[in-house]
C-alpha positions in Angstrom: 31.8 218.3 151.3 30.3 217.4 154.6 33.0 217.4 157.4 31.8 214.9 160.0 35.1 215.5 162.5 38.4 217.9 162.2 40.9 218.5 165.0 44.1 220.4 165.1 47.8 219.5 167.8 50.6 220.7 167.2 54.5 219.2 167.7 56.5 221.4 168.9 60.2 219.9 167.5 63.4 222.3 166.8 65.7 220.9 164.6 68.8 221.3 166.8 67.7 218.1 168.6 65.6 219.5 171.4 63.2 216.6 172.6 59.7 216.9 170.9 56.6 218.6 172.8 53.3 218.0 171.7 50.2 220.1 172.4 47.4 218.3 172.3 43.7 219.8 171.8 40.9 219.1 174.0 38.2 220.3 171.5 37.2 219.6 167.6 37.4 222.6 165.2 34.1 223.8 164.8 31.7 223.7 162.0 32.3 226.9 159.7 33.3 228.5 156.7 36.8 229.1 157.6 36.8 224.9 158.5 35.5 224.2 154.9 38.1 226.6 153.5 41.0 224.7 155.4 39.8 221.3 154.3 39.4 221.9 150.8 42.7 224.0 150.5 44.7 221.0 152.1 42.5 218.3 149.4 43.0 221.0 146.2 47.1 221.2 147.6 47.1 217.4 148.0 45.5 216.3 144.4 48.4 219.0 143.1 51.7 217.0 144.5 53.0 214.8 141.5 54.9 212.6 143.5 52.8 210.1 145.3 52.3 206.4 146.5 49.5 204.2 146.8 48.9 201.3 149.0 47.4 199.7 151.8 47.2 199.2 155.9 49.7 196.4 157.4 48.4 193.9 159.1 47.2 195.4 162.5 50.1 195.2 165.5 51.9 196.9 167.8 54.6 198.2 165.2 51.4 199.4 162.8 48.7 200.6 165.4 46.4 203.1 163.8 44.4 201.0 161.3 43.6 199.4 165.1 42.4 202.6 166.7 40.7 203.8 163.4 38.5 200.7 163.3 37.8 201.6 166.7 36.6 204.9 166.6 34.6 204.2 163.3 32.8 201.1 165.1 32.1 203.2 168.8 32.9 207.1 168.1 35.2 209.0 170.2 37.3 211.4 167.6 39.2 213.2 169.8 40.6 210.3 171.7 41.8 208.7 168.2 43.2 211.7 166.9 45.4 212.1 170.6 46.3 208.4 170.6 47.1 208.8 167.1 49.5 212.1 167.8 51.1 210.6 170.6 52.5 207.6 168.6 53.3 209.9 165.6 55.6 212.4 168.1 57.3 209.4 169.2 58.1 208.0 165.5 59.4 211.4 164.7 61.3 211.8 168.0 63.2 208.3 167.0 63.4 209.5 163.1 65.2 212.3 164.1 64.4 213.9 160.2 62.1 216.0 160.6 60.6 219.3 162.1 57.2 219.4 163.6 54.3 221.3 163.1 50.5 221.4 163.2 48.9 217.9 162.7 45.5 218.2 160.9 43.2 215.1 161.1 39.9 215.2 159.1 37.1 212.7 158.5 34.8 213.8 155.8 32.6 212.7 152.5 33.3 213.3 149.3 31.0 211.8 146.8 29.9 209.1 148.1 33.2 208.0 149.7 34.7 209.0 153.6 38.1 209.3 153.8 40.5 210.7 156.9 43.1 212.9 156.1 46.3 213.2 157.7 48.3 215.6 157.0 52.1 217.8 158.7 51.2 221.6 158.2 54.1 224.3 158.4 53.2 227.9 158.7 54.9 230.5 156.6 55.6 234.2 157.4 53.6 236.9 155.5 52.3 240.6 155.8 48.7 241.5 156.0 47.3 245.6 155.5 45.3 246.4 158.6 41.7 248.6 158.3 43.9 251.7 159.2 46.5 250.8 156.3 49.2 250.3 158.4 50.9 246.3 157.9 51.8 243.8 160.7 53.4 240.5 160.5 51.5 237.0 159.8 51.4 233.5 160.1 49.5 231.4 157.4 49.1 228.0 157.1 51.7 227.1 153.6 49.9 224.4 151.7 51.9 224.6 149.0 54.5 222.7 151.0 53.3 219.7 152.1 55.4 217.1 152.3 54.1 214.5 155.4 50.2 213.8 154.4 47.9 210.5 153.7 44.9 210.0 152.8 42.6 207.3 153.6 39.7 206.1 151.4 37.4 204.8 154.7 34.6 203.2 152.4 37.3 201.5 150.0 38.7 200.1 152.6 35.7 198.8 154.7 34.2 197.4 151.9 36.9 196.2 149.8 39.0 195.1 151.9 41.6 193.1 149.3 41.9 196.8 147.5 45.1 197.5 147.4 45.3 201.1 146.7 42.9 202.6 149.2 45.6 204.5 151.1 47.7 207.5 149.0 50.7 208.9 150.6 53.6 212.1 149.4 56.4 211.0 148.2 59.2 213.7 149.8 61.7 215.3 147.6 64.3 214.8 150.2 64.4 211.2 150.2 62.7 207.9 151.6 64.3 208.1 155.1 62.7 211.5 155.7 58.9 210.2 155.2 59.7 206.4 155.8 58.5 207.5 159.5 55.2 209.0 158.5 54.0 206.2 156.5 55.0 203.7 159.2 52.7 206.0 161.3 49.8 205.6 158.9 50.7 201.7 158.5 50.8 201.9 154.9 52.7 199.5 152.7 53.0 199.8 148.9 50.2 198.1 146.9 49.8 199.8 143.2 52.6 201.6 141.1 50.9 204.7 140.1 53.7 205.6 137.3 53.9 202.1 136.4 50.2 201.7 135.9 49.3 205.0 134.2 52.3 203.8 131.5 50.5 200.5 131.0 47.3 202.0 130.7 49.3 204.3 127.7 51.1 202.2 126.1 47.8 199.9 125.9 46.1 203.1 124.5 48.7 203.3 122.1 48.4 199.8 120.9 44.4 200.3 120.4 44.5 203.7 118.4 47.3 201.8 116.1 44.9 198.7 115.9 42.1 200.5 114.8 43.4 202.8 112.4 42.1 206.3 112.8 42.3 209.0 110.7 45.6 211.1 112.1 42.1 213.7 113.3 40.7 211.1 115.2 43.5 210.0 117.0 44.7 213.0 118.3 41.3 214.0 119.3 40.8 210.6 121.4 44.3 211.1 123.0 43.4 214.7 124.0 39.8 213.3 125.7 42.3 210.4 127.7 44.5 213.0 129.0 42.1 215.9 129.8 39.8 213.0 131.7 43.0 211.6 133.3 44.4 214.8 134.6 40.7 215.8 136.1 40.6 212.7 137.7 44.3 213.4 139.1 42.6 217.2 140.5 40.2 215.8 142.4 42.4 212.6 143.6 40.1 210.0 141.8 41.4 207.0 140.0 41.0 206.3 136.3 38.1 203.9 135.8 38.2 201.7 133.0 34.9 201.5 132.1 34.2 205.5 131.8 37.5 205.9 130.2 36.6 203.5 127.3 33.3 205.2 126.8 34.9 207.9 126.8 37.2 207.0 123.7 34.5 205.7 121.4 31.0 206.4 122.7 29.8 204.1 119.4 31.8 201.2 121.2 32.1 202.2 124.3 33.4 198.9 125.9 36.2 198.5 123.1 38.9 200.1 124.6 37.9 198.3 127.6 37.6 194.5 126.2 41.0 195.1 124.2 42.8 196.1 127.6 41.2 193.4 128.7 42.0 190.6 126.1 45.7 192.1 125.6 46.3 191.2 129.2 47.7 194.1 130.3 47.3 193.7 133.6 45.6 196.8 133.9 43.0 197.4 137.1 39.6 198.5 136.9 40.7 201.3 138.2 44.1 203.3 138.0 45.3 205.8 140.0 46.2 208.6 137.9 49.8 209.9 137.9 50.3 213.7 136.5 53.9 213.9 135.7 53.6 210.7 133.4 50.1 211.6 131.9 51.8 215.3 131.1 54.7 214.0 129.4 52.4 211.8 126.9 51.2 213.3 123.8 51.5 211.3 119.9 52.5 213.0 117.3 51.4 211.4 114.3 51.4 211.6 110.5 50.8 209.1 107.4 51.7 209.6 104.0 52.3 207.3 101.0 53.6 204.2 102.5 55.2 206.3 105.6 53.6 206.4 109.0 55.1 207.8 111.6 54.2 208.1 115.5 55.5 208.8 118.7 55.4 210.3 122.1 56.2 213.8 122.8 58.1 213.9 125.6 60.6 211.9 122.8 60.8 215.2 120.6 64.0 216.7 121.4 65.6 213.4 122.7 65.1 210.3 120.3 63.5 213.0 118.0 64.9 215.9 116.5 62.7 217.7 113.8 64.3 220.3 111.7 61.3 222.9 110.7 64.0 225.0 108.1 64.1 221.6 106.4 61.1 220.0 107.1 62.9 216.5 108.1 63.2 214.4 111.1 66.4 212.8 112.7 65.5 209.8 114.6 67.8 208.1 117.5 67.2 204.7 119.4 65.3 203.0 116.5 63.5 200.0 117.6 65.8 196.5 117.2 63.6 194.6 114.8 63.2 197.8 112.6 67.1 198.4 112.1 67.5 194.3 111.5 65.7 194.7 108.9 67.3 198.2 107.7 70.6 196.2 107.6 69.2 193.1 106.0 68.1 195.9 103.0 70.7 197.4 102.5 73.2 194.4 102.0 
């Protein structure tokens, strides 16, 4: 993962209401080991958060400035003066949000793939205890990636060259509320462009509808579904979207554009590519079954909600049935 530039400030803000002092670095972290480490810890702590957006820049202006001085510093160089500018304006949105506590502010411009992206990202520090040579122990600081809440990431070459993309930026989602990171991503510009829940849903219930159009053995279906999760979910580690074309051929390497013409033809709505949400592609696994003239299918997150199964007995108890089915239960049993 080549880093091409990484620099470290810091805000110094209190929560008692103290005004906000930032310390800004003159220098780029240097090329190293411990550099490498730092990025890819932030990336493997980012690609673990569940609860994300996805989007794209404003429209350039003084309320939404760094898409501005990004283009800039892509088109004539000049890092360190982009990351200060882009510092400064971030201490004053957090001076007027009032929500939040500073820290260390970690910009980083690197490849991946074939892809640049910058990261942005609020570090906190948390206190541990290291063992010296001599076995004695002394307090320490450590960087706590495990919780982030104020970080975006930019896809550089999505955006430069597909500039109608609407999900090149990807932004936390805080557990504490809109207000307390509405700030941040008016810092990075961003505005909502693709509903990662929302999609990954579609792109399920669409896979539902093709495994019940083409009949599979209860074997085959089961086996598919695992190979859409597991591909999903490693697409969601590294912070790839879900591409349409290698998830189809993925399904059925025989037919590998079926999955993708009947997504397709259905009109779903679906994207080409789909930005992979983990706490909706967790909750899905089908449980299915077919015996004489019975089949039955569903979700697993339903099992102990709509579904209860009683394994003494063997039997099933399901709640919420579908409108059309109980019409036609009642019309039966008149």
């Amino acid at each position: 993962m080549p880093i091409r530039h990484s620099i470290i400030h810091q805000i110094d803000k209190k929560p008692d209401g103290t005004p906000a002092v930032l310390h800004v670095s003159s220098i780029e972290l240097v090329e190293s080991q411990a550099t490498e480490n730092l990025i890819n810890d932030l990336n493997v702590a980012y690609n673990a958060k569940a609860r994300k957006g996805w989007g794209f820049f404003h429209p350039q202006s003084g309320a939404f400035p760094l898409s501005g001085w990004l283009q800039a510093y892509l088109n004539s160089g000049g890092f360190i003066e982009f990351s200060t500018t882009a510092v400064e304006h971030l201490t004053k949105l957090m001076e007027e949000s009032n929500l939040s506590v500073g820290g260390h502010v970690l910009l980083a411009h690197y490849q991946q793939g074939i892809n640049d992206y910058l990261v942005v990202a609020l570090l906190q520090h948390s206190e541990s205890v290291t063992v010296n040579a001599d076995l004695s122990v002394t307090p320490s600081k450590h960087l706590d990636f495990g919780n982030i809440n104020l970080a975006a990431r930019i896809n550089i070459s999505e955006w430069r060259s597909n500039p109608k993309s609407r999900q090149y930026i990807s932004y936390l989602k805080g557990l504490k509320g809109r207000k307390a990171t509405d700030y941040f991503r008016d810092f990075i510009g961003c505005q909502e462009g693709v509903d990662g829940p929302g999609e990954t849903r579609t792109l399920l219930k669409a896979f539902s509808d093709f495994v019940a159009a083409e009949d599979w053995h209860e074997d085959s279906a089961r086996e598919k579904t695992h190979a859409l999760v597991s591909y999903s979910l490693a697409q969601a580690k590294i912070g790839e979207p879900i591409t349409l074309d290698d998830l189809s051929e993925l399904i059925d390497e025989d037919r590998p554009k079926a999955f993708y013409d009947f997504s397709r033809s259905k009109d779903y709505g679906l994207s080409a590519e789909i930005p992979a949400d983990k706490r909706t592609l967790n909750q899905f696994r089908r449980f299915t079954g077919r015996t004489d003239g019975l089949s039955i299918s569903f979700e697993a997150h339903m099992l102990g909600s709509k579904v209860e199964f009683n394994k003494a007995a063997g039997t099933l108890m399901l709640r919420g049935l579908p409108p059309k089915l109980t019409d036609q239960l009642k019309r039966a049993s008149v």
